[in-house]
N, C-alpha and C positions, 0 to 999 in steps of 0.2 A: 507082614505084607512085603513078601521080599521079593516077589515075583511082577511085571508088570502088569497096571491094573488093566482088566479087560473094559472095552466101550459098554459092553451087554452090561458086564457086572458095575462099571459106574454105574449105569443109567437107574437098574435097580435099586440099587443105594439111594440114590437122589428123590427114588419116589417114594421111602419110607421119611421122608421129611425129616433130614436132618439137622444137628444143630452146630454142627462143629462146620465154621465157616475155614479155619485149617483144613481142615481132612479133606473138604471139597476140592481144592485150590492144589493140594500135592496131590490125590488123584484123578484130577485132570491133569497136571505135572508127565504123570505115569504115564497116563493113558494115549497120550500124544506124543510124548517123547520117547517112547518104549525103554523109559527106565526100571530097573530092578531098587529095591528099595529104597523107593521116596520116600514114602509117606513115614516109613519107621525113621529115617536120616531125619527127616524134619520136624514131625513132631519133639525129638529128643534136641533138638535144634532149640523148639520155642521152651521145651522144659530149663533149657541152660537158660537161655534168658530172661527165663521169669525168676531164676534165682539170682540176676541180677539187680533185681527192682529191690532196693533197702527200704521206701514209705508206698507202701500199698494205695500209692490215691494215682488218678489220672495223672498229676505230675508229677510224681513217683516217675512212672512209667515211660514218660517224655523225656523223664531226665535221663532215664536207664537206655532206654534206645538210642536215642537222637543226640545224647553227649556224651557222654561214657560207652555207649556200645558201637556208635559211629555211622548209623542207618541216614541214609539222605536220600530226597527225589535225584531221579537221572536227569540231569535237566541237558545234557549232551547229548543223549542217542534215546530221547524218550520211547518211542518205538521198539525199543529192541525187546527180541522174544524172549529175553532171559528178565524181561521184569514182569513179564505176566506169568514167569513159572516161578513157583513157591519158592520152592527147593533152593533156585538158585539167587531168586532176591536173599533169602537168608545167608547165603555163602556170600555172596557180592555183599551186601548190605547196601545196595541201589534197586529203587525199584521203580513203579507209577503209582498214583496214589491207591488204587484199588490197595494191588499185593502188599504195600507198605499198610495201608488201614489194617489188613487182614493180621499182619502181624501184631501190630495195637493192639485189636480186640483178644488175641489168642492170649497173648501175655494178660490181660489184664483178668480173662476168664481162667487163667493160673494162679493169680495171684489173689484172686476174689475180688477184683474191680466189676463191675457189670459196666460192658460195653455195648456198640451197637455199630454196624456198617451203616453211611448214611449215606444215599445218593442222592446227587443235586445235578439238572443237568450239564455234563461236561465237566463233572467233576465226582470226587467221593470221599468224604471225611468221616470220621467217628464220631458218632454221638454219646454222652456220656448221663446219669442219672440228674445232675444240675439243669437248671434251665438256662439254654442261652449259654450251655457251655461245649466248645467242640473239639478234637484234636484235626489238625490239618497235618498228617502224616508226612505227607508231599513234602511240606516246610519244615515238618520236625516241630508245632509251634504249637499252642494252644489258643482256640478265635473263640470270638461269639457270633452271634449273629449278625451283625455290620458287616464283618469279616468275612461272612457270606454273603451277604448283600453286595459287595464290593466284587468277592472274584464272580459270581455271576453275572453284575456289568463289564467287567474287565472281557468276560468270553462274549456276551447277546447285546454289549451298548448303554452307554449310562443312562437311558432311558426304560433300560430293562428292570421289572419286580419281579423279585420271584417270591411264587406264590408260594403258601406255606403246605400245599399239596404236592410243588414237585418235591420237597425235602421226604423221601422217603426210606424208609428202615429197611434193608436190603437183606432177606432171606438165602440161604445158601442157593440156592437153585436160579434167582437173580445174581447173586454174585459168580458163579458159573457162566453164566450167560454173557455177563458182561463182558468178564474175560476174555471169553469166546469171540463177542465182537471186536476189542481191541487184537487181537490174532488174527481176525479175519482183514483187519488193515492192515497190517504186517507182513503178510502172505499173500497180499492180493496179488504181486508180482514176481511171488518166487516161484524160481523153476522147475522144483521139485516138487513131490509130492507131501507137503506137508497141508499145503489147502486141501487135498481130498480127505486127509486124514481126520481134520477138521470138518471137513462135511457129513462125513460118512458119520462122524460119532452124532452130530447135533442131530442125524434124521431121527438118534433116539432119544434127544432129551427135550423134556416140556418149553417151551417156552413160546413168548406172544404171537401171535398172527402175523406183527406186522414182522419181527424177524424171520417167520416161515415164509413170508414172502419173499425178502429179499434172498434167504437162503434160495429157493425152489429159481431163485432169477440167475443167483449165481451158476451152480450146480447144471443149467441149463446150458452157461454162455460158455460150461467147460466141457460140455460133453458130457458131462456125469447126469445122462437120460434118467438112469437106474434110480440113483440119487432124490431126482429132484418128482420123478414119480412117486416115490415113498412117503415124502413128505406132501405131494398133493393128498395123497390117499389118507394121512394122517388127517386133514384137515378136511374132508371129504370123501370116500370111499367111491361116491357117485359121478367125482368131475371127470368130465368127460376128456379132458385133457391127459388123464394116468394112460390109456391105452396107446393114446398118438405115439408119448414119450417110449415106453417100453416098445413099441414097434420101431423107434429110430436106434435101437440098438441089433435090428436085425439086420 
């Protein structure tokens, strides 16, 4: 894959339900950065590192990343667009907790750990085959469940529970998404076009009603009529609102 990924040819991809939450994460890397071989760079990226892990357990793995290999949360410039691209959390070794999770589970499905993206909300850890046992990537650290308990009052109030529904096991095409949203606060203010590039791609990839909304609200307040018609039409072919928009581009 040495050429940049196309939007059309991601979106394909994504709807034969894939499992390799790497591959998703550098070809959205590609696909928005219009770089030439990500995904070959980075996979052979996570193969070097998996042949750093000496004990094949979860803390194997923690010990291989997070102190001998030197991987830390950004806690300085969390925001920045270089920690929601794969590619180059691997080269930096800073990331947010998604990309840093994503690298966890990759090594550890190298090395024969079973792992799992876990999202909580406002945050995203690995879940591991133990009960009550987690990797918190962000911190480099291994938690249980208190340890969630805790940073989900730390973000919603120590009054806040979280329930054992929003803990959920995040599929590639969620973790995509996610991404996508974290980009989309990142870019809400740049001047460039990297937000339309951003939009343009998500008109084609699956995700909730309630982000097609806000996508269809953004895409609106830029002028991207074309845009934000597409994804009405996605979610309704019949709203009567696809015609107004594609006439405010005449």
């Amino acid at each position: 894959m040495t050429d940049p990924i196309e939007p059309a040819a991601f979106a394909q991809w994504l709807s034969e339900s894939p499992t390799s939450v790497g591959d998703g994460l550098l070809m959205l890397s590609s696909v928005l950065s219009r770089r030439a071989g990500v995904v070959d760079a980075g996979r052979f990226a996570l193969d070097e590192l998996a042949d750093t892990v000496v004990e094949p357990t979860a803390t194997g793995i923690v010990s291989a990343l997070f102190g001998t290999g030197g991987f830390q949360g950004d806690v300085e410039n969390y925001h920045a667009e270089e920690n929601s691209f794969l590619d180059l959390v691997l080269d930096r070794r800073l990331g947010m907790p998604i990309t840093l999770s994503a690298v966890v589970v990759e090594v550890g499905n190298r090395v024969g750990v079973p792992l799992k993206m876990v999202g909580i909300p406002g945050h995203v850890i690995v879940g591991t085959d133990a009960a009550n046992h987690f990797i918190d990537a962000f911190g480099g650290v291994e938690v249980n469940s208190r340890w969630v308990q805790k940073r989900f009052e730390s973000i919603f109030g120590p009054q806040a529970m979280i329930p054992s529904s929003a803990m959920q096991t995040m599929n590639v095409i969620g973790t995509v998404n996610r991404v996508c949203n974290n980009l989309m606060r990142t870019w809400a203010d740049d001047p460039s076009n990297k937000m339309d590039r951003l939009l343009e791609l998500r008109t084609l990839l699956p995700g909730s009603a309630a982000d097609r909304s806000i996508l269809i609200d953004i895409a609106t307040a830029r002028g991207r009529f074309d845009l934000a018609a597409k994804m009405r039409e996605a979610n309704d072919p019949d709203d009567p609102e696809i015609n107004a928009l594609w006439a405010r581009l005449n």
